[in-house]
N, C-alpha and C positions, 0 to 999 in steps of 0.2 A: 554125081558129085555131092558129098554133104557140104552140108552150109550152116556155120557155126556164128553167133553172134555174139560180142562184147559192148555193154552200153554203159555208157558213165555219164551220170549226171552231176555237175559241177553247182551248188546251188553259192553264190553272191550276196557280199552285203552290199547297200548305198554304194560303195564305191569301188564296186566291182573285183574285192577281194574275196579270195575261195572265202567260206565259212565250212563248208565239207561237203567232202568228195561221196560218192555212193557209186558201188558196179556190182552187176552183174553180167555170168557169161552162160551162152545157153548149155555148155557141156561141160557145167562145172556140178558138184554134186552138193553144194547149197542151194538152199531154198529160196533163201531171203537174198535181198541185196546188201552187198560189203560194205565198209564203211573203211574210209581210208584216209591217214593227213597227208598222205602224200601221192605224186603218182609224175613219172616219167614214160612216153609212150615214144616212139624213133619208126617212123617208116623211112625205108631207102626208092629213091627215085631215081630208076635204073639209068631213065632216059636221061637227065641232069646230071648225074652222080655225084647228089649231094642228100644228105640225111636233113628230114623235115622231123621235129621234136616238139613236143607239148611239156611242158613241165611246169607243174603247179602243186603248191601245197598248200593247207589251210594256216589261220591267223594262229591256230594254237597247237602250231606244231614245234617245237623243242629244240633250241641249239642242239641240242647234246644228240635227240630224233635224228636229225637233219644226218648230222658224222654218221652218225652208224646207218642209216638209211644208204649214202654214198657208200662206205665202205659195204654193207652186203651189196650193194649193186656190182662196184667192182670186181669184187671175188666173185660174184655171178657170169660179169661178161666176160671175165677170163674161164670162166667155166665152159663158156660158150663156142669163146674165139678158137679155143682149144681143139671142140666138138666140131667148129663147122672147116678149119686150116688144119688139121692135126700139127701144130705148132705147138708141144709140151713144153718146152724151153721159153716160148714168146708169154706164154698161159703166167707160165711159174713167176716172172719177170714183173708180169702186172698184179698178183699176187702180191711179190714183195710189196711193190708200190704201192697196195692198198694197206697192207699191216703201216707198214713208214707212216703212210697219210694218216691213220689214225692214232697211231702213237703221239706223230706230231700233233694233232687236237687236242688231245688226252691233256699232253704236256700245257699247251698255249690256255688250255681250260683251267686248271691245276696256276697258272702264271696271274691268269684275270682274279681268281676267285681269294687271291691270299690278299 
């Protein structure tokens, strides 16, 4: 069996907020370690059946980052839910609801800024 590793190291200011993320993974074809402001990780616990989630991003990371961070994720795990239920219809559905959800930002952005 191979055996693949992913490590992230979270580095903290004084009061224990991210400052920035860094990963690497061994079967990735960079050299160096990544550098990230943000990071979402979800393992499922078969035995519970409940989703255990990390979710942290650094001090200078961007309203605006943050929307569009959400929105590729969603259009990702509909990419996903897709791939693993063949559910095209359920896929397409959470689709929608990611375009809406950033339109709606877009908009409320556009509301704050005048």
């Amino acid at each position: 069996m191979h055996k693949s590793n992913i490590s992230i190291d979270v580095y903290l200011d004084e009061q224990k907020v991210p400052e920035q993320i860094k990963w690497k993974a061994s079967d990735s074809n960079a050299d160096m370690e990544q550098i990230a402001k943000a990071m979402m990780v979800a393992f499922w616990d078969g035995a519970d059946k409940s989703a255990l989630r990390i979710d942290l991003w650094t001090k200078d990371m961007m309203v605006d980052e943050m929307a569009d961070f959400y929105y590729q994720l969603l259009m990702t795990m509909a990419d996903t839910f897709n791939r693993a239920t063949n559910q095209p219809e359920m896929s397409a559905d959470m689709k929608e609801f990611a375009k809406a959800f950033m339109q709606k930002f877009k908009k409320s952005q556009l509301q704050q800024n005048q």
